[in-house]
C-alpha positions in Angstrom: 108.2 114.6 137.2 110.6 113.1 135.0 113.3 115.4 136.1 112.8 113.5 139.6 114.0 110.5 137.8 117.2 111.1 136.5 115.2 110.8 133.1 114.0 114.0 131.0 111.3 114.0 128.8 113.8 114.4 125.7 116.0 111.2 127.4 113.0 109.4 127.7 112.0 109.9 124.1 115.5 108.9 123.1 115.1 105.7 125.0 111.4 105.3 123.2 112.8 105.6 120.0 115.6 103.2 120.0 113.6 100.5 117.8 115.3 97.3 117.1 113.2 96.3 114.3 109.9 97.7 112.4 109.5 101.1 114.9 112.0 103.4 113.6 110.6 107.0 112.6 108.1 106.4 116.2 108.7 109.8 117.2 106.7 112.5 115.6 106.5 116.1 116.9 108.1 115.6 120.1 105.8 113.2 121.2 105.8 109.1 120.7 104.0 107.9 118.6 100.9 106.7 119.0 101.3 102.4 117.8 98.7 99.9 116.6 97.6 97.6 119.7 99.2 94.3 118.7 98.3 90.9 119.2 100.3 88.2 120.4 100.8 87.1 117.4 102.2 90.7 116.0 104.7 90.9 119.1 108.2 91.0 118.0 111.8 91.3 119.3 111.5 95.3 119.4 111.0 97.9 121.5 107.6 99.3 119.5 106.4 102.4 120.4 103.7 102.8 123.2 100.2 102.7 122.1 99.1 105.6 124.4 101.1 109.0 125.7 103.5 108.1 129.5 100.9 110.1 130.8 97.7 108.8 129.7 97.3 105.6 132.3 97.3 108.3 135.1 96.5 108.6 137.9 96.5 104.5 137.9 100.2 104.2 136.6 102.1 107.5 136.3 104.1 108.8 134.0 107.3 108.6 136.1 106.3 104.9 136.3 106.2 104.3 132.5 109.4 106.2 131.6 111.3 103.9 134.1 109.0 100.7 133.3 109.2 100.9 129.6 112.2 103.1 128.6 114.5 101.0 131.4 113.2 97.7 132.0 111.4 97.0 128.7 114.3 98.1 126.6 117.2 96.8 128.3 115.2 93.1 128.1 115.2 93.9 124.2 118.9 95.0 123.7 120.0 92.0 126.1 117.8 89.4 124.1 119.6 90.7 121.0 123.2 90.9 122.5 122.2 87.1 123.4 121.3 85.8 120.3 123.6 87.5 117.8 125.6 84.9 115.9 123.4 81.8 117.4 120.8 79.4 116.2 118.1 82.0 117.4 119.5 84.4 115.1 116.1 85.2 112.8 113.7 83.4 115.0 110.2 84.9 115.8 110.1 85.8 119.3 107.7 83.5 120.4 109.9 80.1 118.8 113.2 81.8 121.0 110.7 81.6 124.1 109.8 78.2 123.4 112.9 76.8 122.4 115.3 77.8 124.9 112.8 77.1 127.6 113.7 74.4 130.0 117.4 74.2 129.1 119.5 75.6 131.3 122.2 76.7 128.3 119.5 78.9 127.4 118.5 80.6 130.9 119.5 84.1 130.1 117.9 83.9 126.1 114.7 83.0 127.7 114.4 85.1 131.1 115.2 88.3 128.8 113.2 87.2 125.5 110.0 86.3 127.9 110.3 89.7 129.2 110.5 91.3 125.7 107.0 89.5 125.1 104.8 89.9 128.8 105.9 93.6 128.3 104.8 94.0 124.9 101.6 92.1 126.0 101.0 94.4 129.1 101.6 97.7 127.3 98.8 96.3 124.8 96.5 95.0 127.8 95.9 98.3 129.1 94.4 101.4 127.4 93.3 104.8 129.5 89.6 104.8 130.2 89.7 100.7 130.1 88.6 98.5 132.9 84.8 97.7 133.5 83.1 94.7 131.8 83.9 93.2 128.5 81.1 92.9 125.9 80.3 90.3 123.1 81.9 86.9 122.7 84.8 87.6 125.9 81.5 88.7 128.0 80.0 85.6 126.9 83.7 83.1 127.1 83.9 84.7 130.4 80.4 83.9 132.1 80.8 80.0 130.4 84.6 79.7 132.2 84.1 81.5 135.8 80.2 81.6 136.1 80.2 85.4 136.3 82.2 88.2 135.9 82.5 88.9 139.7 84.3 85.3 139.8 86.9 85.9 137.3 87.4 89.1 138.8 88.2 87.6 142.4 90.2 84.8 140.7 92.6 87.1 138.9 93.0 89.7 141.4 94.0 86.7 143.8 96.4 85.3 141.3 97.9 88.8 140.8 98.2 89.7 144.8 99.0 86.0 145.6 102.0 85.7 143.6 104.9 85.3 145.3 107.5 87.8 144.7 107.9 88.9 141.1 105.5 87.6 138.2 102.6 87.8 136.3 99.0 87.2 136.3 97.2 86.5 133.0 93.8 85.6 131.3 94.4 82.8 128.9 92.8 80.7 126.3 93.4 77.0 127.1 91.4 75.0 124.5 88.1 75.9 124.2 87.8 77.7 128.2 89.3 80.9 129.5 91.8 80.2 132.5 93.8 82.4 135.0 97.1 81.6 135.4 100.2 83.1 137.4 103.6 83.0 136.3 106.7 84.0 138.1 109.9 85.9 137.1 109.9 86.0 133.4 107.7 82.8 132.8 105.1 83.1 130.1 102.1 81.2 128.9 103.3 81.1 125.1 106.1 79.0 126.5 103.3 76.3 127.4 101.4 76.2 124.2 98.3 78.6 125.7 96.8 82.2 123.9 97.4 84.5 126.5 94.5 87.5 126.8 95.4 90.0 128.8 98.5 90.6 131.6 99.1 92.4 134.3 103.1 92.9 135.3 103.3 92.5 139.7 106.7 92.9 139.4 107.8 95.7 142.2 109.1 97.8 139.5 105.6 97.9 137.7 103.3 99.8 140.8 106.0 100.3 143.4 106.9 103.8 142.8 103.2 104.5 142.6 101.5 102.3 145.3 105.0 101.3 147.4 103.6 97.5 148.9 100.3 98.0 148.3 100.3 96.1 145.5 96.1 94.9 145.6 95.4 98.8 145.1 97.2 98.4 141.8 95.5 95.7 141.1 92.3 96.1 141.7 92.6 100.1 139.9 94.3 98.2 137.2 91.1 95.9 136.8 88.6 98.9 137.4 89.9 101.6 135.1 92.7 99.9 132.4 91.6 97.0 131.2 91.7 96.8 127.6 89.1 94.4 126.5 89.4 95.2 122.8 92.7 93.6 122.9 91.7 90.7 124.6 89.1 90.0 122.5 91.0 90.6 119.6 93.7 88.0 121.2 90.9 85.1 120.9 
């Protein structure tokens, strides 16, 4: 599969491997290693390892998917948020005080297009695990029922966030005060830049599900919802 791309499995590694900050030594026996789900709060300006093999979100999101997704489009948003900031006032900033700093000024377009992606890809790589999806448990079961009234309505509102943005984007859960909200985001717009704890993600642009599910993008979705879902991590995010 990964010959089809233009990417081997050794490339791909390669590409994996190249950490900008706390990830060096990720590859172990061929294979990447295996990375503590982070928080947003952990999230850095790095390309961390995966938390899960390329191949374990299948047959939801292949392999072929992630080596593109991740080793392309994740990385190249790290190596450009560091080419941007080098010698600058953002220079030694936490990732999430770049986001919020440059956004809104339009010096700053490029520093906070490429350093929002660093973050919603981080946060999406840590919103899924394989064998995820279903119904949370425990105080997100319970945040959940208080915001939306049951699961089944927070279910219908995100997926209609996700399928109803417009062109490229993001759907997230978030934490605003003391409710859960859905929210959707376009291009490389976050909820960090507004002040709220995002929960979970799910990436709708083409490049996420379009080798996979072409335009169908409300199969992704909705297999997204029904077998990835990583509810650990969002609870651990409140």
């Amino acid at each position: 599969m990964a010959e089809q791309t233009g990417m081997g499995r050794r490339d791909f590694l390669k590409a994996a491997g190249v950490v900008l900050a706390a990830g060096a030594g990720a590859m172990l026996g061929g294979a990447p290693a295996l990375a503590k789900e982070k928080s947003a709060a952990e999230i850095g300006l790095s390309l961390p390892p995966l938390p899960y093999a390329p191949s374990a979100l299948e047959p939801v999101i292949s392999a072929r998917t992630v080596e593109f997704h991740y080793g392309k489009h994740h990385k190249g948003y790290v190596e450009k948020t560091q080419k941007l900031i080098a010698d600058t006032d953002f220079a030694g900033m936490d990732l999430c005080a770049i986001i919020r700093r440059a956004k809104g000024d339009s010096r700053y377009t490029a520093i906070f297009n490429n350093a929002a992606q660093v973050f919603n890809h981080t946060f999406y790589w840590n919103s899924m695990k394989p064998d995820g999806g279903g119904q949370p448990t425990g105080r997100m079961a319970d945040l959940i029922v208080s915001s939306f009234g049951t699961f089944d309505r927070f279910r219908k509102e995100f997926a209609d966030a996700a399928t109803g943005q417009f062109g490229s984007g993001w759907a997230w859960l978030v934490k605003d005060g003391d409710r859960l909200a859905v929210m959707a985001t376009a291009n490389a717009d976050t909820p960090v830049a507004e002040g709220k704890t995002p929960l979970l993600t799910i990436d709708v642009w083409e490049h996420a599900y379009y080798l996979d599910y072409q335009n169908r993008r409300a199969d992704y979705v909705n297999a997204w919802l029904d077998r990835l879902v990583n509810w650990d991590n969002a609870g651990a995010n409140l």
